[in-house]
DRENDO-1510 file (C-alpha; in Angstrom, 1 decimal, always signed):
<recs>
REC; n; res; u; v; w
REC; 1; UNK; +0.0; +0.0; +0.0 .
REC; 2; UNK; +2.0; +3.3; -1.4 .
REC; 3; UNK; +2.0; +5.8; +1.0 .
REC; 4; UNK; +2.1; +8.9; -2.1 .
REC; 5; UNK; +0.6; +12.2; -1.4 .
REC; 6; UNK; -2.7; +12.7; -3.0 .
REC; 7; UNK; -3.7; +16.2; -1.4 .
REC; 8; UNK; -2.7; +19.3; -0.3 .
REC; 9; UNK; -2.0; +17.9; +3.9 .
REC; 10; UNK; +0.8; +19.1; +5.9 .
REC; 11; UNK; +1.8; +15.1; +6.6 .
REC; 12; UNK; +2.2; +14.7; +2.9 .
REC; 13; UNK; +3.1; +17.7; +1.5 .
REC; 14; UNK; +6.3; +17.7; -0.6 .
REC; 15; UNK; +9.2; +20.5; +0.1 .
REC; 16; UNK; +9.7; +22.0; -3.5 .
REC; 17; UNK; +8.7; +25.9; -3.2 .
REC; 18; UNK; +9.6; +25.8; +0.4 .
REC; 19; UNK; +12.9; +27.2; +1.8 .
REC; 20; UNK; +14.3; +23.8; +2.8 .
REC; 21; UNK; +17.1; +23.3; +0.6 .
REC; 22; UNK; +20.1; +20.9; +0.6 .
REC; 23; UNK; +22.6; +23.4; +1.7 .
REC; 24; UNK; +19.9; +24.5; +5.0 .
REC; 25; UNK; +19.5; +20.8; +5.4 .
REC; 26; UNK; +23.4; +20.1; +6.4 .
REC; 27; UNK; +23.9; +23.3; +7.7 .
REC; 28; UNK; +21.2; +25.2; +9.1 .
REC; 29; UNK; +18.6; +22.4; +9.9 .
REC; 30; UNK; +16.0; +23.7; +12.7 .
REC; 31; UNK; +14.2; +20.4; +13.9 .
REC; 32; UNK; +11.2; +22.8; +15.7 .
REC; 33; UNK; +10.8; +25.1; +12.3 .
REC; 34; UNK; +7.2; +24.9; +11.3 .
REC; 35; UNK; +8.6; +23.9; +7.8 .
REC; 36; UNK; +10.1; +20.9; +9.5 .
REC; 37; UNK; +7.4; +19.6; +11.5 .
REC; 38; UNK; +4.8; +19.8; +8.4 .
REC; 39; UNK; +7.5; +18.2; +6.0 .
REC; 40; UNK; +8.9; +16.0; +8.4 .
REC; 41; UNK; +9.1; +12.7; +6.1 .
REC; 42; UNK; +10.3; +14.6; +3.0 .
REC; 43; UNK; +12.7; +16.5; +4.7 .
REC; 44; UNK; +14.2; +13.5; +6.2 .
REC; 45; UNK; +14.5; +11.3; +3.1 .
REC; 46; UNK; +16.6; +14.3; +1.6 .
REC; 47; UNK; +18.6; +14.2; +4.7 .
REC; 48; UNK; +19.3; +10.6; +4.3 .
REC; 49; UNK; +20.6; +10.7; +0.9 .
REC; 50; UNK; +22.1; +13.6; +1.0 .
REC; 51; UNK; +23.3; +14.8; +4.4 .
REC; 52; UNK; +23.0; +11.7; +6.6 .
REC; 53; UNK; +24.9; +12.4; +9.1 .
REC; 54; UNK; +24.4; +17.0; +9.7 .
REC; 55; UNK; +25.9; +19.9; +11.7 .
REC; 56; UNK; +23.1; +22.9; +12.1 .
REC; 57; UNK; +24.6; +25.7; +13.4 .
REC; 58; UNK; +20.9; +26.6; +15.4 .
REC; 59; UNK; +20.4; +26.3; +18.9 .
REC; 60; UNK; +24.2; +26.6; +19.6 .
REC; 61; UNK; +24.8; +23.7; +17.2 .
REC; 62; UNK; +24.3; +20.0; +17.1 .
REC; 63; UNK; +24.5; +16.9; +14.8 .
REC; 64; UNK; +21.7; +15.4; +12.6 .
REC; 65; UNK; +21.6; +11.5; +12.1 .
REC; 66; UNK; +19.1; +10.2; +10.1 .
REC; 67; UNK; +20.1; +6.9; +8.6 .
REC; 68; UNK; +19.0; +3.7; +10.7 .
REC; 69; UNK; +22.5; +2.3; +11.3 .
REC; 70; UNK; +24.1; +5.3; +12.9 .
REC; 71; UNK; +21.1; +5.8; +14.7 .
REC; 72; UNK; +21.0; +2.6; +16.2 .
REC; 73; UNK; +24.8; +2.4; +16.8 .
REC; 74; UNK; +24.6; +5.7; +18.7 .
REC; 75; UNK; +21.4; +4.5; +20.4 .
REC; 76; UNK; +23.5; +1.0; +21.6 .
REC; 77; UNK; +27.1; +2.7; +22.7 .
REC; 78; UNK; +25.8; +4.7; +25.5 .
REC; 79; UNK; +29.6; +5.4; +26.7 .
REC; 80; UNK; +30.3; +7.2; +23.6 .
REC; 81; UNK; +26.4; +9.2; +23.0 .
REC; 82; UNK; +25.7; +9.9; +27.0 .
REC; 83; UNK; +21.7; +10.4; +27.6 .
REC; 84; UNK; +22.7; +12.3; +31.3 .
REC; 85; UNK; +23.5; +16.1; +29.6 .
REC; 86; UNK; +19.5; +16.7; +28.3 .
REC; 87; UNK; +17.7; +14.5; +25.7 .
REC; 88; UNK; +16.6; +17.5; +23.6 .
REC; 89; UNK; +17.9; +20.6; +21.9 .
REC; 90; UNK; +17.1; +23.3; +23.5 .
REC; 91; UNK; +17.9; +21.7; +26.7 .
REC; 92; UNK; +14.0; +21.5; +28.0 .
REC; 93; UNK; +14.0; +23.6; +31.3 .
REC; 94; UNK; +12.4; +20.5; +33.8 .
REC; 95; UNK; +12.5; +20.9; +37.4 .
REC; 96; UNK; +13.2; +17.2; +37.8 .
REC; 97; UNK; +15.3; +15.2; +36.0 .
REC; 98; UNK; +13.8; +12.1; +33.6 .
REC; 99; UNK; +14.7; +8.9; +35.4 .
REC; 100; UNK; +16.0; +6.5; +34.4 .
REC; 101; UNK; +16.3; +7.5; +30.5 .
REC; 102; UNK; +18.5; +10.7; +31.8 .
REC; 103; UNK; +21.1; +8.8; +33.5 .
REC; 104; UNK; +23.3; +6.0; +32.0 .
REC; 105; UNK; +24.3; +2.3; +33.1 .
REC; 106; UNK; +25.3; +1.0; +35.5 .
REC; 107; UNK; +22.8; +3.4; +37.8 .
REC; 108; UNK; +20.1; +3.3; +34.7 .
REC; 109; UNK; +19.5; -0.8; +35.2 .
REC; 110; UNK; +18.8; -0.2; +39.4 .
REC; 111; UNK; +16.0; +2.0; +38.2 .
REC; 112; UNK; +15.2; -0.3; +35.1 .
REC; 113; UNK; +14.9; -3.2; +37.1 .
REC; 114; UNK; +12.6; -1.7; +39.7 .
REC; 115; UNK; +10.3; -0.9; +37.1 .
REC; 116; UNK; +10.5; -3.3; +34.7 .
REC; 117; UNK; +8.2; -6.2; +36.5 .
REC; 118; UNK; +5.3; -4.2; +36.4 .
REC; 119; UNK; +5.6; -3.9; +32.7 .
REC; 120; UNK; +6.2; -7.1; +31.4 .
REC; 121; UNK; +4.1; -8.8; +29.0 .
REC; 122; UNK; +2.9; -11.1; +31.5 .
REC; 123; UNK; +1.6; -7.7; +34.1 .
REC; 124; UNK; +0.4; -6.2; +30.8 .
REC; 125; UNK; -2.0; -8.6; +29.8 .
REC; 126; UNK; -3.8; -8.8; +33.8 .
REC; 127; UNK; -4.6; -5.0; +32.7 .
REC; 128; UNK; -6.5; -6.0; +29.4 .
REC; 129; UNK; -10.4; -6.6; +30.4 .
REC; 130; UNK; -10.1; -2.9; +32.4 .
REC; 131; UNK; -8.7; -1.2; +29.2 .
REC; 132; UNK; -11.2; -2.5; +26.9 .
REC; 133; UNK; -13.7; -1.5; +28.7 .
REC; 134; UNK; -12.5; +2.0; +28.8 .
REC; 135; UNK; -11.6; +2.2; +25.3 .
REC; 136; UNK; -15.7; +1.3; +25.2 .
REC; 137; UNK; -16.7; +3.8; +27.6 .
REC; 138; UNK; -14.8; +6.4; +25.2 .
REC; 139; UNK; -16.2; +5.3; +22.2 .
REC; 140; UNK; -20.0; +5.4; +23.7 .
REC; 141; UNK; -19.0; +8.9; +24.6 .
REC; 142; UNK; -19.1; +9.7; +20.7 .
REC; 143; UNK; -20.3; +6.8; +18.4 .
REC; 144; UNK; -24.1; +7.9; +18.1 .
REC; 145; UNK; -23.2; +11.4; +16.6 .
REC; 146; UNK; -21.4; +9.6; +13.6 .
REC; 147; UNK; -18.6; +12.5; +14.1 .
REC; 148; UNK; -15.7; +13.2; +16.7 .
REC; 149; UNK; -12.3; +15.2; +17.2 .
REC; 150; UNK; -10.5; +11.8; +17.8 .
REC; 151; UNK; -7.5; +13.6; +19.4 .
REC; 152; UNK; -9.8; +15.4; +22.0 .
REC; 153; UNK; -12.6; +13.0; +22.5 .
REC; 154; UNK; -10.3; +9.3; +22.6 .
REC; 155; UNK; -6.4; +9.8; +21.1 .
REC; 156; UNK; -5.2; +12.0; +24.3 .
REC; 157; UNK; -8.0; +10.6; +26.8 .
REC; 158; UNK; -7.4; +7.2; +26.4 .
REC; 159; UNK; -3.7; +6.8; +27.2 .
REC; 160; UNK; -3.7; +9.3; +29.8 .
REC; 161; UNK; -7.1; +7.8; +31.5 .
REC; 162; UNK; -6.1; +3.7; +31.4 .
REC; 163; UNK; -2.6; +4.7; +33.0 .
REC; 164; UNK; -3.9; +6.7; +35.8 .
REC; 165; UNK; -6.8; +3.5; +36.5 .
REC; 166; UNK; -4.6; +0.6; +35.7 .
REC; 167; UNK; -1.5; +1.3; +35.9 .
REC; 168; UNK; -0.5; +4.1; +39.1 .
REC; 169; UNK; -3.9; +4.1; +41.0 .
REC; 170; UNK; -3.8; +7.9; +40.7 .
REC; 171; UNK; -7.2; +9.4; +41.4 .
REC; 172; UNK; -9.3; +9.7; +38.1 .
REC; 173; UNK; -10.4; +13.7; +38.1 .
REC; 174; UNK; -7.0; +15.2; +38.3 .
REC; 175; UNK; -6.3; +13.1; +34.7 .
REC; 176; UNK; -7.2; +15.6; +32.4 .
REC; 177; UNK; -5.5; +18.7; +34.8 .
REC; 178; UNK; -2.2; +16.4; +34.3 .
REC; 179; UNK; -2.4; +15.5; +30.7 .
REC; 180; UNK; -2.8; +18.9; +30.0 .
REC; 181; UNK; +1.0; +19.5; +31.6 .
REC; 182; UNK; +2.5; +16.3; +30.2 .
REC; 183; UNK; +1.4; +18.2; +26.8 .
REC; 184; UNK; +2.8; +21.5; +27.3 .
REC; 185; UNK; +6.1; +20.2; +28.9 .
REC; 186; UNK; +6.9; +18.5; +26.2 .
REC; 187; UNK; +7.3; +21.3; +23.6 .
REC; 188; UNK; +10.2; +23.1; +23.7 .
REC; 189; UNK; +8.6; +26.6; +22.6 .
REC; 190; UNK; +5.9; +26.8; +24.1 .
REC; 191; UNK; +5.9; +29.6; +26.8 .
REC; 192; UNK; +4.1; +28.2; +29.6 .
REC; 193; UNK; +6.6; +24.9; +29.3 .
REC; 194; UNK; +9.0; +25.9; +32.0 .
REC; 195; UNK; +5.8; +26.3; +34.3 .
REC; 196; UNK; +4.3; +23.3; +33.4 .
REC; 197; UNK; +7.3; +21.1; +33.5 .
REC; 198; UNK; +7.1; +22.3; +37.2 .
REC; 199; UNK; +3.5; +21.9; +38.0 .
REC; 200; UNK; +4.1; +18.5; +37.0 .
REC; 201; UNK; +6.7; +18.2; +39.5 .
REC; 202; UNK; +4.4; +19.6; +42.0 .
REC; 203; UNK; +1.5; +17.4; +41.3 .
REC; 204; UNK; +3.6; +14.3; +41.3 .
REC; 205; UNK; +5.1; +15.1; +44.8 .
REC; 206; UNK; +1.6; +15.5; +45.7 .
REC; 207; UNK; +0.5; +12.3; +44.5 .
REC; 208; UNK; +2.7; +11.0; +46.6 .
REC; 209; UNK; +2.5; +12.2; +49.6 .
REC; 210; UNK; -1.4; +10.7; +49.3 .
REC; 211; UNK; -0.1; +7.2; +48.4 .
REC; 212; UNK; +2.3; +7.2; +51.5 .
REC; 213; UNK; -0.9; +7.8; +53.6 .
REC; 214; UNK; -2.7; +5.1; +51.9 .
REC; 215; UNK; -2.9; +1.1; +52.1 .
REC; 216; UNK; -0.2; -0.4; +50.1 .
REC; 217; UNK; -1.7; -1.4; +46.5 .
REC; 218; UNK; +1.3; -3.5; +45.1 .
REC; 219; UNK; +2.2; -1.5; +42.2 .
REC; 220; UNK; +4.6; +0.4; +40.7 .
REC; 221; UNK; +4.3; +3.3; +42.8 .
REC; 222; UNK; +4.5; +1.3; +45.5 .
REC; 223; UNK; +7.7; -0.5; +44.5 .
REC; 224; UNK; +9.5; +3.0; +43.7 .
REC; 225; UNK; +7.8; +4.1; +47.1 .
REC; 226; UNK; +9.7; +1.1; +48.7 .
REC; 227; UNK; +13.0; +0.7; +46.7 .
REC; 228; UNK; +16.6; +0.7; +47.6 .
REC; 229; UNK; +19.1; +2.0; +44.9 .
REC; 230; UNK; +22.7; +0.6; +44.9 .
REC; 231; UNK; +22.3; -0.1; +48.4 .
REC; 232; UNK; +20.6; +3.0; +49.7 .
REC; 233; UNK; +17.0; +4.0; +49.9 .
REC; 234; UNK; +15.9; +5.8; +47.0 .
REC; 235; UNK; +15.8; +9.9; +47.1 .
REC; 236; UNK; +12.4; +12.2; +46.6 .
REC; 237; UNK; +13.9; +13.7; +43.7 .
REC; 238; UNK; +14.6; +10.3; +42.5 .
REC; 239; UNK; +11.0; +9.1; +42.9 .
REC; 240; UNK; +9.7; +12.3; +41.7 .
REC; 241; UNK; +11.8; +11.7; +38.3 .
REC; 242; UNK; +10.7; +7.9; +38.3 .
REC; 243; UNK; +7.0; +8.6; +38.3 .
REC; 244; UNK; +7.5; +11.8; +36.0 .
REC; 245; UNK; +8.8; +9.4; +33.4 .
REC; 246; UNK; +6.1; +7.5; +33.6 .
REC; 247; UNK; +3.6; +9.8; +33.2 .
REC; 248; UNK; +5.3; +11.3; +29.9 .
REC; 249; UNK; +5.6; +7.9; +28.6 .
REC; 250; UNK; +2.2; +6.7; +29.3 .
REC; 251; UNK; +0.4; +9.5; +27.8 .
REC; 252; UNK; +1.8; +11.6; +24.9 .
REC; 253; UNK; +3.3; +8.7; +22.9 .
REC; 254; UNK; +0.6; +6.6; +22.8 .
REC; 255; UNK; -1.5; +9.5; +22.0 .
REC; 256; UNK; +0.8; +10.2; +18.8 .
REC; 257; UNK; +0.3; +6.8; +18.0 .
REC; 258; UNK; -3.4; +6.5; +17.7 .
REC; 259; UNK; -3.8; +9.8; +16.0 .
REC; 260; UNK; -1.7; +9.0; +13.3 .
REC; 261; UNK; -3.1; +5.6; +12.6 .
REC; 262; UNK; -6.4; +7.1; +12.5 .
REC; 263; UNK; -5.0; +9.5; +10.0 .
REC; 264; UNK; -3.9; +6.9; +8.1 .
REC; 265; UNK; -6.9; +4.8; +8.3 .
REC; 266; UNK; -8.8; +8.0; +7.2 .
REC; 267; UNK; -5.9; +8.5; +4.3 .
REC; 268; UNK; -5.9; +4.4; +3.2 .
REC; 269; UNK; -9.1; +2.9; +3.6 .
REC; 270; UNK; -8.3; -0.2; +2.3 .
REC; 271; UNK; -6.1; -0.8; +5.2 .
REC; 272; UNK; -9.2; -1.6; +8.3 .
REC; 273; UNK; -10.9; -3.1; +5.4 .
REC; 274; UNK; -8.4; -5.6; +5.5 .
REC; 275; UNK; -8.0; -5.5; +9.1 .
REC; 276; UNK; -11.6; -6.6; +9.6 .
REC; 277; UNK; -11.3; -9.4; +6.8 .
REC; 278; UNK; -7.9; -10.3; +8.4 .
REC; 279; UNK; -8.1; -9.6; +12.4 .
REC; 280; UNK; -5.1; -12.2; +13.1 .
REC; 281; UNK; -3.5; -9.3; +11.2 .
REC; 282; UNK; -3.8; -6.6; +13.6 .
REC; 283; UNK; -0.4; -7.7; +15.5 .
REC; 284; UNK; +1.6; -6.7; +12.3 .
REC; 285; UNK; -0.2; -3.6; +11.5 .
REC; 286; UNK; +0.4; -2.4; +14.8 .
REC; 287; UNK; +4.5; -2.9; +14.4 .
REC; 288; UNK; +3.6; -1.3; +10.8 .
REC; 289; UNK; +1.7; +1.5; +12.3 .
REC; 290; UNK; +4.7; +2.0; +14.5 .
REC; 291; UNK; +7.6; +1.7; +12.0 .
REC; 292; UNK; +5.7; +3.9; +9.2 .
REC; 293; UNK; +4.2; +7.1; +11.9 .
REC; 294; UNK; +6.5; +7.0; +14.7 .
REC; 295; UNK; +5.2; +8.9; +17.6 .
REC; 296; UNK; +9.0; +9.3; +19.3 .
REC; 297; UNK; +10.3; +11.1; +16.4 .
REC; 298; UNK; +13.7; +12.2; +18.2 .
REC; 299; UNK; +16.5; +12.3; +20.8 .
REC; 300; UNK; +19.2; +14.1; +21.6 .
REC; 301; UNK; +22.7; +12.2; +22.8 .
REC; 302; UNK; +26.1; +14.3; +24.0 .
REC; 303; UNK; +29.6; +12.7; +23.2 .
REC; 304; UNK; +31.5; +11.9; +25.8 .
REC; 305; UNK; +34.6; +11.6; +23.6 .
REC; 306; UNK; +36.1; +12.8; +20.3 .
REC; 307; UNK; +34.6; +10.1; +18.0 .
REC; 308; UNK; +33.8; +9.8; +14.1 .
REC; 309; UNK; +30.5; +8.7; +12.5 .
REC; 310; UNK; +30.0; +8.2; +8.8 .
REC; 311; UNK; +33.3; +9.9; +7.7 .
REC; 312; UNK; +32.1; +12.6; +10.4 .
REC; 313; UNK; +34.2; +14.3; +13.2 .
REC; 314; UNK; +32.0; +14.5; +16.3 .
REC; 315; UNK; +34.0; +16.6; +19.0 .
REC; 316; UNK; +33.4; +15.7; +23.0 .
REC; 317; UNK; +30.5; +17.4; +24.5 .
REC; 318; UNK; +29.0; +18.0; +21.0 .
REC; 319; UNK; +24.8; +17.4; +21.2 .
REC; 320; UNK; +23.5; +15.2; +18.8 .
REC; 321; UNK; +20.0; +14.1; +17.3 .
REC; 322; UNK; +18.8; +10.6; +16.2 .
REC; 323; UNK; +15.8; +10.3; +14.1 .
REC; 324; UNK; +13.8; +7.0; +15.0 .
REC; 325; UNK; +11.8; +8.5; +12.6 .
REC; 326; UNK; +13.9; +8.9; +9.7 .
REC; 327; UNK; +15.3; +5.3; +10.8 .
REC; 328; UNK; +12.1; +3.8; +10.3 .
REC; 329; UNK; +11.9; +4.5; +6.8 .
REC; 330; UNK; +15.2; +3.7; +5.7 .
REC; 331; UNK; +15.3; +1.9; +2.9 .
REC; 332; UNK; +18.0; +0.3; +3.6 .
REC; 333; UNK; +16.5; -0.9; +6.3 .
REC; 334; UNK; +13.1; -1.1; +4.8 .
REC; 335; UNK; +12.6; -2.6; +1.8 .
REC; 336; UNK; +9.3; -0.5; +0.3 .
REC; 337; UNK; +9.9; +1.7; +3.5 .
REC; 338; UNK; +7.3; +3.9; +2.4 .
REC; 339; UNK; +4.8; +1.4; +2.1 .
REC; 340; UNK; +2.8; +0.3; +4.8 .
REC; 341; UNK; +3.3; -4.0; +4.5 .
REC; 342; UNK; +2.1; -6.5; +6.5 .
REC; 343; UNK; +4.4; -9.2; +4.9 .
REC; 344; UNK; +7.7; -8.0; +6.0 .
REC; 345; UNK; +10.0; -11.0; +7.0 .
REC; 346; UNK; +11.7; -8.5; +9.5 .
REC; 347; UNK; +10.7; -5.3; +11.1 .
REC; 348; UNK; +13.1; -3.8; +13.7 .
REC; 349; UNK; +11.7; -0.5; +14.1 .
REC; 350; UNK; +13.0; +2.0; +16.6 .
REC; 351; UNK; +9.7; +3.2; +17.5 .
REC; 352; UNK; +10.4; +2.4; +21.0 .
REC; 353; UNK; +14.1; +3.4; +21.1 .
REC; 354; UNK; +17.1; +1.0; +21.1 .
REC; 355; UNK; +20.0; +0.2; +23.6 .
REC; 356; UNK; +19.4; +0.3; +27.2 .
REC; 357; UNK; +17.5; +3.0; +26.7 .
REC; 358; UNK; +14.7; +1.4; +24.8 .
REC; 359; UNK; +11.5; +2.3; +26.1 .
REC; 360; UNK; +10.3; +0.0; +29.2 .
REC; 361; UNK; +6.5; +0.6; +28.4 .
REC; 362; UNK; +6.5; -0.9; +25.2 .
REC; 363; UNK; +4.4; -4.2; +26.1 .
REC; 364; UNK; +2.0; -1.7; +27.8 .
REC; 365; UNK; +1.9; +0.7; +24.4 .
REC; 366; UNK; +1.7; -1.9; +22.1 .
REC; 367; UNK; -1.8; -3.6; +24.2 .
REC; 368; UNK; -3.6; +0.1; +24.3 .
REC; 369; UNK; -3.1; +0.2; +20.7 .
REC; 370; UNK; -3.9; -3.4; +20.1 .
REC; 371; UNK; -7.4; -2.7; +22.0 .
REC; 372; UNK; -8.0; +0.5; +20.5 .
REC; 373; UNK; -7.9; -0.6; +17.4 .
REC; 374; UNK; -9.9; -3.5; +18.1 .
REC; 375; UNK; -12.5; -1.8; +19.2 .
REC; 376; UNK; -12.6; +1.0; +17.0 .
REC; 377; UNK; -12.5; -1.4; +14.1 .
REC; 378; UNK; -15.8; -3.7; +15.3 .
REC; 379; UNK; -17.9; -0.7; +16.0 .
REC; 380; UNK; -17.0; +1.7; +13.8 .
REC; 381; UNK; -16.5; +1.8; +10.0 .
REC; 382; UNK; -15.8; +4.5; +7.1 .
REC; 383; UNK; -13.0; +6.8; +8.3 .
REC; 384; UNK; -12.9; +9.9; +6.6 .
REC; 385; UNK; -11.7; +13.6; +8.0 .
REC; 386; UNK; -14.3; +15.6; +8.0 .
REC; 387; UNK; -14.4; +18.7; +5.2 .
REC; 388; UNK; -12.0; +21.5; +5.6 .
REC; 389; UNK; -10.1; +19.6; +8.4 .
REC; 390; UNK; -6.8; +21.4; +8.7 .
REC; 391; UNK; -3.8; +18.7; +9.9 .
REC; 392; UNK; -1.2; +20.1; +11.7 .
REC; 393; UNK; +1.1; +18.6; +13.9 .
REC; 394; UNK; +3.2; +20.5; +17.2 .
REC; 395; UNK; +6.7; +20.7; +17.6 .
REC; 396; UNK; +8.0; +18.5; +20.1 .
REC; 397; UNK; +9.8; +14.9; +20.2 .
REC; 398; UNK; +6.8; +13.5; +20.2 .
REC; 399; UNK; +4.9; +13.6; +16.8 .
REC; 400; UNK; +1.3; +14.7; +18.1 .
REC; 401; UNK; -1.7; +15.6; +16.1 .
REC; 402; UNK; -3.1; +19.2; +17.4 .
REC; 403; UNK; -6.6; +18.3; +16.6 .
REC; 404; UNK; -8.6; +15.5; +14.3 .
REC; 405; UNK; -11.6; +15.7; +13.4 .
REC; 406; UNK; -13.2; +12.5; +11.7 .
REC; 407; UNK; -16.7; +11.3; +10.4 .
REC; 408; UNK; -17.6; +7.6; +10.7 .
REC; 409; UNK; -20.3; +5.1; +10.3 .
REC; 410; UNK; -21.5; +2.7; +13.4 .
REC; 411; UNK; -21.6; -0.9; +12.8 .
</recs>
């Protein structure tokens, strides 16, 4: 299934007449220009072939790597590409640090391992009968008026409402209040992001303080609550960065995620066609989904040493960018990369990161999305955007619709 433009939308829209040439793209490449952000794919195919591995001179300067290999060499040699000096460029002004994706090994596996059993595969699939019958609760909410903003009324709700019920036990009216921070604090230039990067710090020490005075419920809060790190009992401004991690991760990806398989299900129609003929299907097209409209589009890395890349001299303490996106749709990666294909032999995508790094709510991500699209699929048929819809999306490292407005039929 070609994934070729067919109309004037910002996801599609091809770069000629725009100011992005070559020469910007190895020199002067701005990664939050609005140009950027509603070119992303084209622009990053011209940096592959021509620019793969880029110094912009913005934002005090940092590299550019956009072909799959260096990105997942630089994502795997976390002595050489630290992720403790900032994962973004601008530095994002939090008041906590991320833990434990803004430290490095050996200290990120005592925080990896504390986390990790309450995300397994196995812990995942306890959480299923309470999620689907969210995702059901959401759709009820706007099936019968044949027309929704899916971002508003299910893409950001979702996430944001199964991980405060099933996963941290956090009380269900102060969802929305936190989503809304977790959105803002994760774009660099947005002025209110410094302030909500610490309201979210706030809330979360908040939160827990109320847990401390509660029963015990076994989860992951709990466990951080409780934990001992190398030896020692863990900090507050360790817990605080633990739980803020999870909060990030639990809502905004997954959010990018759904919107832009809706768009693409609006885009391709043929695609939950098949789906409902082919439901043993839906595991693939979720990795697909994933490789094609990555939803963590970006990280930033610092060298820790003098190093060369791709003919490249990186210098020590030099910031540098890895696309997952532009990885997964390298076609030498990807044969057909553009295509969305269901009968790939291989698909390592980097949707979730790679290295010790790699995301440790995948299992969780992948389920929500499995469900959603379940159960969007069996009630709901004819995906279209409505007439006049304008899609945009914001600049941040997380590729996130700003609004979606669909029409549908119910089944």
């Amino acid at each position: 299934m070609a994934d070729e433009p067919t109309d004037g939308r910002s996801r599609e829209a091809l770069i000629d007449g725009t100011s992005i040439t070559d020469e910007w793209c190895e020199h002067h490449f701005d990664h939050l220009s609005q140009e950027v952000i509603d070119n992303l794919y084209p622009v990053l195919n011209r940096m592959r072939s021509t620019c793969p591995v880029a110094h912009s001179d913005v934002y005090g300067g940092y590299w550019v790597v956009t072909r799959y290999d260096e990105v997942l060499h630089i994502a795997q040699d976390w002595e050489t590409y630290s992720s403790a000096f900032g994962l973004t460029v601008p530095v994002a002004p939090i008041a906590v640090r991320n833990l434990p994706v803004e430290i490095d090994p050996p200290l990120q596996r005592e925080f990896k391992r504390l986390i990790n059993p309450f995300f397994t595969p196995k812990a995942v699939r306890a959480w299923e009968p309470r999620t689907r019958t969210l995702v059901n609760r959401l759709i009820d909410g706007f099936a019968d008026r044949g027309a929704c903003d899916f971002m508003t009324e299910f893409a950001r709700p979702y996430p944001a409402q199964s991980f405060f019920e099933v996963a941290i036990n956090a009380p269900a009216d102060e969802v929305e209040y936190v989503a809304y921070l977790a959105n803002k604090s994760g774009a660099p230039q947005d002025p209110e992001a410094a302030a909500c990067w610490r309201g979210l710090s706030d809330w979360i020490g908040d939160f827990l303080t109320q847990r401390r005075r509660q029963e015990p419920k076994g989860d992951v809060i709990d466990a951080i609550l409780n934990a001992e790190i190398q030896g020692r009992p863990i900090t507050q401004e360790e817990i605080v960065g633990t739980v803020q991690l999870l909060v990030l991760g639990g809502l905004e990806t997954t959010a990018g995620a759904l919107g832009q398989s809706m768009l693409r299900f609006c885009e391709h129609p043929e695609i939950p066609v098949l789906l409902r003929e082919k439901p043993d299907l839906l595991g693939r097209a979720v990795e697909e989904l994933l490789r094609l409209d990555s939803p963590f589009v970006q990280i930033t890395r610092t060298a820790m040493r003098d190093v060369e890349i791709a003919g490249r001299q990186i210098r020590k303490g030099d910031k540098v960018i890895i696309y997952w996106a532009s990885a997964n749709r390298d076609p030498g990666e990807f044969a057909h990369s553009e295509d969305f294909d269901l009968d790939r032999a291989t698909n390592r995508h980097l949707a979730f990161g790679a290295g010790p790094h790699r995301c440790l709510g995948s299992n969780l991500a992948r389920m929500n999305l499995r469900i959603a699209l379940e159960e969007l699929l069996r009630r709901l048929d004819g995906f279209r955007l409505q007439d006049g819809a304008e899609i945009a999306f914001r600049a941040t490292v997380n590729r996130v619709l700003l609004a979606e407005p669909i029409s549908f039929t119910v089944r």
